[in-house]
C-alpha positions as CSV (number, residue, x, y, z in Angstrom):
1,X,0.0,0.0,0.0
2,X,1.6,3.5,-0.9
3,X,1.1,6.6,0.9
4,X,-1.0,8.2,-1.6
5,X,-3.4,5.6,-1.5
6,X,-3.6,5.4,1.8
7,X,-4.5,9.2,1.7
8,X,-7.4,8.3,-0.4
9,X,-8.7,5.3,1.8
10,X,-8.4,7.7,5.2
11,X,-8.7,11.8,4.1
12,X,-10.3,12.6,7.3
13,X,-7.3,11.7,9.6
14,X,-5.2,12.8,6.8
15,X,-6.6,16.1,6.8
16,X,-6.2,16.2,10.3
17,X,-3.0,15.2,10.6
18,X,-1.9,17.8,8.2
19,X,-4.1,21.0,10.0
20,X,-2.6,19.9,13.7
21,X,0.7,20.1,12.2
22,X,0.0,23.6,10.4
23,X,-1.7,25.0,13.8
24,X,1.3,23.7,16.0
25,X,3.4,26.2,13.5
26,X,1.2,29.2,13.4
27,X,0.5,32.1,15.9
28,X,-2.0,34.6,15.9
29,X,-1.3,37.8,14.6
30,X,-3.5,39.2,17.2
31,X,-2.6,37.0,20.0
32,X,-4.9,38.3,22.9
33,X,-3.2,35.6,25.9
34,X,-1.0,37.5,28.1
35,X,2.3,36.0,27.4
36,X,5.0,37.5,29.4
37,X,6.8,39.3,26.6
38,X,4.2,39.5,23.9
39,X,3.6,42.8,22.3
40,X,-0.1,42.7,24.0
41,X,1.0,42.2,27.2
42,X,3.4,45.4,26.7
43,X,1.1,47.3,25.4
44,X,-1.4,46.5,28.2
45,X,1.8,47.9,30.8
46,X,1.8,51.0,29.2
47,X,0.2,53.6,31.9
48,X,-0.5,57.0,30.1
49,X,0.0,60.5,31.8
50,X,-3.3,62.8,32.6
51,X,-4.1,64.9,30.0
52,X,-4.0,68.3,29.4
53,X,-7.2,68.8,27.9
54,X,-10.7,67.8,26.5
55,X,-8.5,66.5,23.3
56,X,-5.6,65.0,24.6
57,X,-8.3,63.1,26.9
58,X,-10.1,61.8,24.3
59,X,-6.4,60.4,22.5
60,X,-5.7,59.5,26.0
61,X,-9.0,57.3,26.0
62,X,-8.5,55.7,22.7
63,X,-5.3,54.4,23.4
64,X,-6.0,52.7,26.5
65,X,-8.7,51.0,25.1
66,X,-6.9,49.5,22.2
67,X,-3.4,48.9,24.3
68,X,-5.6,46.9,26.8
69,X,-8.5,46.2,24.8
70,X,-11.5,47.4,27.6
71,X,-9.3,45.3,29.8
72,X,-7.8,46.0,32.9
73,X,-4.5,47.3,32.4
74,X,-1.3,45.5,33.6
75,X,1.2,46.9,36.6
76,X,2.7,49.7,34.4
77,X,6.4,49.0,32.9
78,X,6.2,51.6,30.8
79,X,4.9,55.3,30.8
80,X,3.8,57.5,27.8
81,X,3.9,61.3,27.8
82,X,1.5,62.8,25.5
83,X,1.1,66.8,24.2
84,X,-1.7,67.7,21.7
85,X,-1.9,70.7,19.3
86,X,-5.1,71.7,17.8
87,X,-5.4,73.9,14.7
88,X,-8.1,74.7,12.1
89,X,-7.7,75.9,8.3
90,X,-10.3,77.2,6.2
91,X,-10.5,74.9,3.2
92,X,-12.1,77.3,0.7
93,X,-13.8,80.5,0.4
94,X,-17.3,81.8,-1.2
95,X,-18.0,84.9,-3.5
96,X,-18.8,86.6,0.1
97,X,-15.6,86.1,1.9
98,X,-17.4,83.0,4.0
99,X,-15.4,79.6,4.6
100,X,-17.7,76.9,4.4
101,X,-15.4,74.1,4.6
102,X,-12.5,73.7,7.3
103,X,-10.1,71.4,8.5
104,X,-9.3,70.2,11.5
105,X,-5.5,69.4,12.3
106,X,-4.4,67.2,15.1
107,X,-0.8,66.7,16.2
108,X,0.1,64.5,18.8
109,X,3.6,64.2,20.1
110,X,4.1,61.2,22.4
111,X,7.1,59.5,24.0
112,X,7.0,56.2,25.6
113,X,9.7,55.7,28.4
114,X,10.4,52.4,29.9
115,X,10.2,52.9,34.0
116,X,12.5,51.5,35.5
117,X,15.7,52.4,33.0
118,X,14.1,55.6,31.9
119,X,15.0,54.5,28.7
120,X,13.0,56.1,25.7
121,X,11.7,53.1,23.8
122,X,10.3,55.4,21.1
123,X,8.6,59.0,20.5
124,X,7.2,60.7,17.7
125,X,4.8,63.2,16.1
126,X,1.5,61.8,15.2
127,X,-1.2,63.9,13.1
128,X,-5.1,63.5,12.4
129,X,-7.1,65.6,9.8
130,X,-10.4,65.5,9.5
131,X,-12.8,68.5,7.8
132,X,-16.6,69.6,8.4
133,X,-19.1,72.3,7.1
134,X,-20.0,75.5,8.3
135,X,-23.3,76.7,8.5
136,X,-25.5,80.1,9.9
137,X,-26.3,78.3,13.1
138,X,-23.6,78.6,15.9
139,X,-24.3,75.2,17.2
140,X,-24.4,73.4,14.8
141,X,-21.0,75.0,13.6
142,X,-19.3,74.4,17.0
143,X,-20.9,70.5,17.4
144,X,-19.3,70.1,13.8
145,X,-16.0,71.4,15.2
146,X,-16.1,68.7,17.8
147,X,-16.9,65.6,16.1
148,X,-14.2,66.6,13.6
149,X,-11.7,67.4,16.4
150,X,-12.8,64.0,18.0
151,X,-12.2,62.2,14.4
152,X,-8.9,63.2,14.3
153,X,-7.6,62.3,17.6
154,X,-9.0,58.7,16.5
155,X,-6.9,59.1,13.4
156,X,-3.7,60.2,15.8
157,X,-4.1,57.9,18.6
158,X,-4.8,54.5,16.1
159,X,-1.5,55.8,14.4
160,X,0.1,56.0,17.6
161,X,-1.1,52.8,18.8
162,X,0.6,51.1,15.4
163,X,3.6,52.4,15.9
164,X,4.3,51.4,19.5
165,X,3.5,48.0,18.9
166,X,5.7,48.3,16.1
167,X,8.4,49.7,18.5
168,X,7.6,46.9,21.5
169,X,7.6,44.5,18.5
170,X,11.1,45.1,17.7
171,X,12.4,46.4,21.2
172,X,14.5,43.5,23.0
């Protein structure tokens, strides 16, 4: 009897055979156990500084969530220092000197220190755009403001959060 046609006589433990074998080489890309050294973990360790503001609290929020994922977070091996600029640019004007479009710019700088070393693991400049109408009612235009401003410290904060797992990923 050959191998191949003992494939065909028995595919199911075949099949089996061959997907145990696969799984005992693969690993999540997302693993979500908290194995001692695992960029999760780490990420989970990271305790953030209190903000500074109504924005940098909101990039503040974001991030914890995704490094610990709703979670409770780990005892902290690592701190990160964040500082948040908000700016605003008029994206076009009318025949009446009126701006209905802006943009919203924000710039996060962050640094992410390791505690007990006080080495700096990694630190950058991270930026979130995101643009909204104007309008002739004043709430309206300042609610728009918000949700933009709120968009783009989402945009800043998931860019932050892919580059320090990029960092921890590499970090020894």
């Amino acid at each position: 009897m050959s191998w191949s046609s003992s494939l065909r006589r028995f595919p199911l433990p075949a099949s089996l055979l061959a997907l145990g074998l696969l799984a005992a080489a693969c690993m999540p890309v997302y693993d979500t156990t908290a194995i001692s050294g695992s960029v999760p973990a780490r990420l989970a360790a990271i305790a953030i500084d209190p903000p500074a503001g109504a924005i940098e609290q909101e990039v503040r929020n974001e991030l914890i969530f995704a490094f610990t994922g709703g979670g409770d977070p780990a005892p902290p091996i690592y701190t990160m220092h964040l500082s948040t600029t908000v700016s605003e640019t008029l994206l076009g004007v009318t025949p009446i000197d009126t701006a209905p479009s802006y943009s919203v710019n924000v710039a996060v700088s962050y640094e992410l220190t390791e505690i007990l070393t006080g080495r700096i693991v990694t630190r950058g400049v991270a930026r979130g755009v995101a643009s909204y109408d104007r309008s002739n009612q004043i709430f309206a235009n300042t609610r728009a403001r918000l949700d933009a401003e709120l968009r783009a410290a989402g945009v800043a904060a998931d860019d932050i959060r892919i580059r320090v797992a990029a960092a921890l990923a590499t970090d020894a």
